[in-house]
N, C-alpha and C positions, 0 to 999 in steps of 0.2 A: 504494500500500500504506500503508493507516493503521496506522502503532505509538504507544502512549500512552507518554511520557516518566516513568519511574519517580522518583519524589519529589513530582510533581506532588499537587496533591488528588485523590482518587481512582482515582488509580494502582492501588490495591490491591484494590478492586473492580473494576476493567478486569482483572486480574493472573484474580482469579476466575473473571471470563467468558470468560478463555480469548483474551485478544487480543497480539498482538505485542509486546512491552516496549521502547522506547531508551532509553540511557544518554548521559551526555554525559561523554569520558574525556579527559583530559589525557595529551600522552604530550608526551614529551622524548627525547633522545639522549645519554646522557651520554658523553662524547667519552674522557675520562679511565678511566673502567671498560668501556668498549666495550659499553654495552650499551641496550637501550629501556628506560624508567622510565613506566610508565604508571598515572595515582590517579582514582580518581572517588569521588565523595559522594555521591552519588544516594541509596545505600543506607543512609545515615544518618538516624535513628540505629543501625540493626539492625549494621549494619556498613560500615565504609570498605574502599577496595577500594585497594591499593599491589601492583606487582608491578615485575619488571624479566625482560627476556628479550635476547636474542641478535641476532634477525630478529624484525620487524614479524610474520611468520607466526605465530611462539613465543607471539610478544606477546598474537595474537587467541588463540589456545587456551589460554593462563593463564589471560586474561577470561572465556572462556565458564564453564570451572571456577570461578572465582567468583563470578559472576553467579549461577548454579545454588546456590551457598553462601549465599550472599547471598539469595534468594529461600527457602530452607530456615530458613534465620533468622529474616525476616520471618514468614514463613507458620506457622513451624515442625512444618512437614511440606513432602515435595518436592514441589515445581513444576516442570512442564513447557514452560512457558512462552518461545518464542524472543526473548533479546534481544538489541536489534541494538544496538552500538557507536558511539556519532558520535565519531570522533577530532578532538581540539581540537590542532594539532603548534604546541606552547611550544618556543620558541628561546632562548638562552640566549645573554645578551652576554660 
């Protein structure tokens, strides 16, 4: 399955024709607040993407929700577009 990496050149013509999106997202575990912290820049400059959730599950469905935002920004009108997540897991010393 080919997905075009959004930030790349061209991304946003692929985005048009209608092809599969990935991101590349940071996630962390913050230990002290119990909870996942996950940032991508991909959508930059239209928008950056920060969230935190509970469960890893939580985690993927804040992402899709803004991915979807984040595509509505760029585009500025909504996109349908599936895009798939590549988790980067930052550890923290």
């Amino acid at each position: 399955m080919f997905a075009y990496r959004v930030g790349r050149p061209g991304w946003k013509l692929a985005t048009r024709a209608g092809c599969l999106l990935k991101t590349k997202v940071a996630v962390m575990y913050d230990k002290e607040a119990q909870v996942y912290v996950a940032t991508c820049e991909d959508f930059l400059p239209y928008l950056g993407i920060a969230t935190e959730a509970e469960t890893p599950e939580e985690l993927k469905e804040k992402l899709s929700g803004l991915f979807a935002e984040a595509l509505e920004e760029a585009f500025k009108k909504k996109k349908t577009n599936t895009v798939i997540p590549s988790f980067n897991l930052v550890t923290l010393q």
